[in-house]
N, C-alpha and C positions, 0 to 999 in steps of 0.2 A: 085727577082727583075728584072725589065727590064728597062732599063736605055736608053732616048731617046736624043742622042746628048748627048748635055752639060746642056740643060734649063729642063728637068722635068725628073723624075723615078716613080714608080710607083712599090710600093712596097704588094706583091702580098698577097692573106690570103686564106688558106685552111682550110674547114671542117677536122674532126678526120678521118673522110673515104675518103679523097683523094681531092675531089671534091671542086673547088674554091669557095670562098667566097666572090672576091669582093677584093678590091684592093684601096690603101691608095695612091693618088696622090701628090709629094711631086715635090715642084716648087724652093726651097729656094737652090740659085746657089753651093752654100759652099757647102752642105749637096749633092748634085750631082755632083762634080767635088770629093770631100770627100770620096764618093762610089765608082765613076769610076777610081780614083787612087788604092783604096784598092782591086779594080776588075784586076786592069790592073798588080799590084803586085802579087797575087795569080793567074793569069792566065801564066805569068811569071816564075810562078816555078813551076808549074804543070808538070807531065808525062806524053808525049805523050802517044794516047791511044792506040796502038799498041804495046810496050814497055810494059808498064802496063797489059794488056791483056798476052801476054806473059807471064810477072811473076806473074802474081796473077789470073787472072779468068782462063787460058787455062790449068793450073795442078788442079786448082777444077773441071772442067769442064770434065779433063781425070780421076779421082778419082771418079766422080760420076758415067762417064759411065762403069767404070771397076767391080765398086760397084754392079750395076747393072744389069749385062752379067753376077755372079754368081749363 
């Protein structure tokens, strides 16, 4: 989704391979202030991605190249 202001989102659609489809333009204020609330709550309690990176991609990321140097 991308969400502009408060007055329109536009809710995004992709092909199976990735590639966008084209995009549902959605004006109805409720249903965009509705979005931008539930964005702003999950943005809210997110982990910072350096934090995150730390505990979870940077010991995959050493396991793979350790993996691999054998």
């Amino acid at each position: 989704m991308v969400i502009l202001g408060t007055f329109c989102l536009y809710e995004l659609r992709y092909k199976p391979d990735g590639i966008i489809a084209g995009a549902y333009r959605h004006t109805n204020r409720a249903l965009v202030e509705a979005c931008r609330s539930d964005f702003q709550q999950l943005y809210a309690s997110g982990e910072d991605f350096s934090a995150f990176h730390a505990r979870v991609t940077g010991p995959l990321l050493r396991v793979r190249r350790e993996g691999s140097a054998s």
